[in-house]
Residue frames as a rotation matrix with the C-alpha (Angstrom) as fourth column:
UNK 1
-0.967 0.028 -0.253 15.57
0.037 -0.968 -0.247 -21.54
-0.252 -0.248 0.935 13.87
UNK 2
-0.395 0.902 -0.172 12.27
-0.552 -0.084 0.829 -22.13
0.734 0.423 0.532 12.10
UNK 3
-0.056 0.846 -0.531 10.96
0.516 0.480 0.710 -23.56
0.855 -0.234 -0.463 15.21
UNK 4
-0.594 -0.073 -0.801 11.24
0.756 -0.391 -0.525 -20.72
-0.275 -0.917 0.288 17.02
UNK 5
-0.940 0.159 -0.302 9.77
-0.318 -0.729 0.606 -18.72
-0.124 0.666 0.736 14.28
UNK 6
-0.275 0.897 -0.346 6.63
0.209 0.407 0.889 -20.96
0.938 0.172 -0.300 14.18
UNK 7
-0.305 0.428 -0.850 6.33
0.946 0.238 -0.220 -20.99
0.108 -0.872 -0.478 18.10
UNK 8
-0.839 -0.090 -0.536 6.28
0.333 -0.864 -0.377 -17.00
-0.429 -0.495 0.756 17.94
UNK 9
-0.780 0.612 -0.131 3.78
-0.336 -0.233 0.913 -16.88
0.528 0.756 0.387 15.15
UNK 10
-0.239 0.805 -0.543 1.44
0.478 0.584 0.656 -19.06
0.845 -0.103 -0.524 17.48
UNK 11
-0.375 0.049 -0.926 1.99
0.911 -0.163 -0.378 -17.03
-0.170 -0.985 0.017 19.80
UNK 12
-0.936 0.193 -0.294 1.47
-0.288 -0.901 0.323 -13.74
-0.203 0.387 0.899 17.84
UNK 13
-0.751 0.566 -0.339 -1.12
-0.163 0.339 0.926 -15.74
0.639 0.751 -0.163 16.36
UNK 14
-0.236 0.502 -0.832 -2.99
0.750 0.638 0.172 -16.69
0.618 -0.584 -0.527 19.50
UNK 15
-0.780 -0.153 -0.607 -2.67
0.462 -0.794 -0.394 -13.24
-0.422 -0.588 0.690 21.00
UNK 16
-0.734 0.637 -0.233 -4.72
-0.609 -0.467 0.641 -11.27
0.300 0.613 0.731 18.21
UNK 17
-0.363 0.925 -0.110 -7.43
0.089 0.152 0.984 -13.74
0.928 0.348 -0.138 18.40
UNK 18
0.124 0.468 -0.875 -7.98
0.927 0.259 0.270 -14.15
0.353 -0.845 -0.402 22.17
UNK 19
-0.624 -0.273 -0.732 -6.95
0.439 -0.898 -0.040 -10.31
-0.646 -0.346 0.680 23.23
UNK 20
-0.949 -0.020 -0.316 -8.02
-0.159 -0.834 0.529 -8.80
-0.274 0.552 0.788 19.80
UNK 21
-0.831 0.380 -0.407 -10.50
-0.375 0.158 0.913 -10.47
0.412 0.911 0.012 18.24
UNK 22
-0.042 0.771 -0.636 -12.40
0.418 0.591 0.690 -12.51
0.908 -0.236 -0.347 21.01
UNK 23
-0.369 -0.303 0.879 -11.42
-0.505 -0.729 -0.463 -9.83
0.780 -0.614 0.116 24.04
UNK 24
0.664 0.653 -0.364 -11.08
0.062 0.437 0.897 -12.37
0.745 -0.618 0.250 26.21
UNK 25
0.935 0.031 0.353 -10.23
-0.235 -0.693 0.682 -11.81
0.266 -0.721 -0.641 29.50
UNK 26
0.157 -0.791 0.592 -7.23
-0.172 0.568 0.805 -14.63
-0.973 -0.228 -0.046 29.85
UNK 27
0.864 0.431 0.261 -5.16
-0.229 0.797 -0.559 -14.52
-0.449 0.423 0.787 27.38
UNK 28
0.596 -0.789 0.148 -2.04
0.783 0.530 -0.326 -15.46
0.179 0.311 0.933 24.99
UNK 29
0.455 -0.544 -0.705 0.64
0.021 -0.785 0.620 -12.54
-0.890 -0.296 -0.346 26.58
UNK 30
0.316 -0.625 0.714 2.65
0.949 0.193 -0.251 -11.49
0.019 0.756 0.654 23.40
UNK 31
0.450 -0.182 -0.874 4.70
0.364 -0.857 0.366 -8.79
-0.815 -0.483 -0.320 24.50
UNK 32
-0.698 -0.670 0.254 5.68
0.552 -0.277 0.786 -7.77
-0.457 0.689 0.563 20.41
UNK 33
-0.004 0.989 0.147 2.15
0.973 0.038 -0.228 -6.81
-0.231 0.142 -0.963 19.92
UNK 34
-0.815 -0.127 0.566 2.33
0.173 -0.984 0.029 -2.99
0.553 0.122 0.824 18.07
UNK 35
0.199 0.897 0.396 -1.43
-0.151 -0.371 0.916 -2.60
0.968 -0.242 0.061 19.61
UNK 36
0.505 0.077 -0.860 -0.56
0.593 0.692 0.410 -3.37
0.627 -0.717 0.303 23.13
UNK 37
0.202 -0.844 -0.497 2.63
0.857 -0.093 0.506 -1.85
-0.474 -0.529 0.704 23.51
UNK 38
0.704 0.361 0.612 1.73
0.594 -0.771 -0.230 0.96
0.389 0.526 -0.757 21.16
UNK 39
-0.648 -0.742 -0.173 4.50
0.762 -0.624 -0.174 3.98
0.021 -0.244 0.970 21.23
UNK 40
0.046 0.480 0.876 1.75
0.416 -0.807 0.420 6.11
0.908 0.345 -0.237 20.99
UNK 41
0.993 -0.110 0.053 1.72
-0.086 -0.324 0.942 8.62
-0.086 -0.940 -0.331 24.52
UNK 42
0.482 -0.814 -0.324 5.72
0.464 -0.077 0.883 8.30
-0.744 -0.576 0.340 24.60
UNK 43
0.666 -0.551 -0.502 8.41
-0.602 -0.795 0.075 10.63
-0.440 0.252 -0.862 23.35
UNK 44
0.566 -0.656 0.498 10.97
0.325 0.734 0.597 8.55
-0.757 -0.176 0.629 21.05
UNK 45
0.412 -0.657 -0.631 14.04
-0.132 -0.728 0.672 10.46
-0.902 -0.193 -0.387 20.65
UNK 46
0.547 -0.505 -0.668 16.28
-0.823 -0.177 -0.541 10.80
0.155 0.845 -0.512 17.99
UNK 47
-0.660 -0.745 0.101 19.25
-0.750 0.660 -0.031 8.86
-0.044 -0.096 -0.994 19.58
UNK 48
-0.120 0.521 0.845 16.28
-0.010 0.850 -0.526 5.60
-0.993 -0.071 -0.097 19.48
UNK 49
0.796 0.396 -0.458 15.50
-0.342 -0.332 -0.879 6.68
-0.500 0.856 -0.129 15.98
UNK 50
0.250 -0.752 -0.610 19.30
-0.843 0.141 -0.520 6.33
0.477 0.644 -0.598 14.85
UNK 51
-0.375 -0.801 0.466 19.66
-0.785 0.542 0.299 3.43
-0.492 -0.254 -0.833 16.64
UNK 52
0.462 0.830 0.313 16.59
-0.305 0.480 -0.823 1.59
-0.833 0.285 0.475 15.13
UNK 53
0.759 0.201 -0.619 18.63
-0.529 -0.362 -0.767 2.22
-0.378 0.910 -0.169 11.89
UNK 54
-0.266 -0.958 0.108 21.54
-0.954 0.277 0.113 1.33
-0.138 -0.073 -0.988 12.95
UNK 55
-0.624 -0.039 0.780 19.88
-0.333 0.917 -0.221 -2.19
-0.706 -0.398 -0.585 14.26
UNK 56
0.587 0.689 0.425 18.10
-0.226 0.644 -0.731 -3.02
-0.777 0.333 0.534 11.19
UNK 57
0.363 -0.618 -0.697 20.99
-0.876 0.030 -0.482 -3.03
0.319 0.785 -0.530 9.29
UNK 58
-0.476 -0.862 0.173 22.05
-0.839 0.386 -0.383 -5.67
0.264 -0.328 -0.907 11.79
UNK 59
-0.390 0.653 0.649 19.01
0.205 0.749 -0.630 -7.71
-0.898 -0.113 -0.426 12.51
UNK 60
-0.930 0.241 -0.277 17.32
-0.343 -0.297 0.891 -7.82
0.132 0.924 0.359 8.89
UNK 61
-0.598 0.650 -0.470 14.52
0.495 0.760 0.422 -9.28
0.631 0.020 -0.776 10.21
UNK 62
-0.774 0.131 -0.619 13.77
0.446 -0.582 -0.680 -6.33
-0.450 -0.802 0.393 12.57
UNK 63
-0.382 0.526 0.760 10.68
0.871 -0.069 0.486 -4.62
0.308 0.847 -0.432 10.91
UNK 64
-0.042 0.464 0.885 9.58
0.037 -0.884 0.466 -2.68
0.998 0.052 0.020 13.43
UNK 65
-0.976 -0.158 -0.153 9.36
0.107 0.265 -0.958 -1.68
0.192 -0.951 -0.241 17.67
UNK 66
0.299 0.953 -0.053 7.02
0.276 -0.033 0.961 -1.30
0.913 -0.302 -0.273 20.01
UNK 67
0.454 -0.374 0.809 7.44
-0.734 -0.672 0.102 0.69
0.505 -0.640 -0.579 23.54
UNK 68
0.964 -0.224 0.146 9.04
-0.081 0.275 0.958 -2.63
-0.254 -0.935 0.247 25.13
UNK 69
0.730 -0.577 0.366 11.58
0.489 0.067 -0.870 -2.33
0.478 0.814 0.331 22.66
UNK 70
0.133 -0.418 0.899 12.46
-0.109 -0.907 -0.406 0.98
0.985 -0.044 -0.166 23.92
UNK 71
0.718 0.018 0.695 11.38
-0.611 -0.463 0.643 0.60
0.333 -0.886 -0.322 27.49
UNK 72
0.647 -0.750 -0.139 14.26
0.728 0.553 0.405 -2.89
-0.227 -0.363 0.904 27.50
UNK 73
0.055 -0.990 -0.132 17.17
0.866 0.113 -0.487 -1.21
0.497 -0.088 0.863 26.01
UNK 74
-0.044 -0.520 0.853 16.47
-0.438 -0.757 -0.484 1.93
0.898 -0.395 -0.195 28.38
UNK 75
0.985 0.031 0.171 16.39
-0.158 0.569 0.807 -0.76
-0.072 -0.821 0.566 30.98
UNK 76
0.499 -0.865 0.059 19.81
0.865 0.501 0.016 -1.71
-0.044 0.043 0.998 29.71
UNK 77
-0.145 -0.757 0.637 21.53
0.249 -0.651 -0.717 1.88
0.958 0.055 0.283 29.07
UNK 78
0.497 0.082 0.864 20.35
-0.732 -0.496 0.468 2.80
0.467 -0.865 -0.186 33.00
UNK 79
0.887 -0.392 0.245 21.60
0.103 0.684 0.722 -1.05
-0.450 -0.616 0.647 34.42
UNK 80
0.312 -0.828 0.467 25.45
0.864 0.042 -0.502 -0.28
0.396 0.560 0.728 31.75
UNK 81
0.277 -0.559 0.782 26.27
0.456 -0.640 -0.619 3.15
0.846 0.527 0.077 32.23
UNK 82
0.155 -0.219 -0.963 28.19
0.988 0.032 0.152 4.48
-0.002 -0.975 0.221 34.93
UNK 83
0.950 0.061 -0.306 28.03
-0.010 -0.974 -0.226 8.33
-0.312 0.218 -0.925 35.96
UNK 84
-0.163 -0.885 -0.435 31.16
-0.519 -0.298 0.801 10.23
-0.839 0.357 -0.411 33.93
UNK 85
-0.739 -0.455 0.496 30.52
0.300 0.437 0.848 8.15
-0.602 0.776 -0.187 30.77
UNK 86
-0.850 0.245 0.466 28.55
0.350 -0.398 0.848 9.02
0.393 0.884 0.252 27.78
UNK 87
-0.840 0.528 -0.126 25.47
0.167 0.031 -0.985 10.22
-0.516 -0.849 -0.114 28.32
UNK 88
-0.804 0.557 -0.207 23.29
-0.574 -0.638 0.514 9.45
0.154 0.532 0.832 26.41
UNK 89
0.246 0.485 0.839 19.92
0.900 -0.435 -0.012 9.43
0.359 0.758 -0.544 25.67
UNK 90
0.346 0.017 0.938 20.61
-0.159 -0.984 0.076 12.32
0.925 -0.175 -0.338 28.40
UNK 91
-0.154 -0.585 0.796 22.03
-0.819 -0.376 -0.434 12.42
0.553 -0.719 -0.421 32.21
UNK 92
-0.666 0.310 -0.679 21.47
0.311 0.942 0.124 9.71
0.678 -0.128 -0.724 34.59
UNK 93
-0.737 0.570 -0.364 18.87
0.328 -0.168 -0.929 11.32
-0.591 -0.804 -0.063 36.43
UNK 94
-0.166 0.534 -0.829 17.03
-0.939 -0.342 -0.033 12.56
-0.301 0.773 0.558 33.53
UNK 95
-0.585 -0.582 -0.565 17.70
-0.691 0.722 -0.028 8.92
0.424 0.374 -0.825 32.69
UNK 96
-0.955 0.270 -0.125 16.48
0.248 0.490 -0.836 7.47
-0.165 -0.829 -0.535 35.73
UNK 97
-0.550 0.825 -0.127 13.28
-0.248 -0.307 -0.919 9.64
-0.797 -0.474 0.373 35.60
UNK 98
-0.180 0.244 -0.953 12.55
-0.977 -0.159 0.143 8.64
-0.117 0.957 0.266 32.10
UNK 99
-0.797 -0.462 -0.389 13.03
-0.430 0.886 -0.172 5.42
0.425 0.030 -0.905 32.69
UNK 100
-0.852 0.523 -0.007 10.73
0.192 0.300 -0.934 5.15
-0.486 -0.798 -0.356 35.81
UNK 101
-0.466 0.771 -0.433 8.09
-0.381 -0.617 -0.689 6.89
-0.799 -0.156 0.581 33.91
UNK 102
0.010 0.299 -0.954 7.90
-0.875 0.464 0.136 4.45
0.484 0.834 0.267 30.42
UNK 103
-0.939 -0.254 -0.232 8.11
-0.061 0.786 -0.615 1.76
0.339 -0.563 -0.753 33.08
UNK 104
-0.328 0.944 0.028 4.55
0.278 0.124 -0.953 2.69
-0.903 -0.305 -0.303 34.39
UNK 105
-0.174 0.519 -0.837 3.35
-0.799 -0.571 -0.189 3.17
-0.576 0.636 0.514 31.51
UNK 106
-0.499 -0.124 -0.858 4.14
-0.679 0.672 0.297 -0.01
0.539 0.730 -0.419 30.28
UNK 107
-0.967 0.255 -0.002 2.57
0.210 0.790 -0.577 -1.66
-0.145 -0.558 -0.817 33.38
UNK 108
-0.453 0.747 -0.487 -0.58
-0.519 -0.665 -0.536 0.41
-0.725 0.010 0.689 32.72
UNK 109
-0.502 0.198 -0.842 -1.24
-0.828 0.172 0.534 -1.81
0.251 0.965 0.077 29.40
């Protein structure tokens, strides 16, 4: 496991300097980046809020998200849920449109 943990660090590590630090034009993609992927501009609900909690009890290593966090696992509750079953964060059209809309946003970065 610790060499996956080093390769991300070089990546994390290689991001900041070429993106952050030397704003160059090519560089290291590191899609955990809080400054990149910044939640700032989106709405994140409660029901993301209690799950966050939920999932750091379960990943202990979780520390913190960032909007692809959010914008995968509503990628996953729209590609899982079928109409009639829970609904949450909210309907599947509410769902859908919520979806589409942290989707461009995330390409926007």
């Amino acid at each position: 496991m610790s060499d996956i943990y080093d390769e991300l660090e070089e990546i994390k590590n290689r991001h900041e300097i070429e993106k952050h630090n030397e704003s160059k034009k090519e560089y290291q993609v590191d899609p955990s980046c809080l400054k990149c992927y910044s939640t700032d501009g989106i709405e994140i609900g409660d029901w993301f809020k209690r799950f966050w909690k939920i999932f750091q009890k379960v990943i202990l290593e979780a520390m913190s998200y960032n909007r692809n966090t959010y914008v995968k696992l509503m990628e996953y509750i729209v590609l899982t849920r079928m109409d009639g079953e829970e609904n949450y964060p909210s309907s599947k059209k509410k769902r859908n449109r919520e979806f589409e809309k942290i989707r461009k946003e995330g390409e926007n970065c």
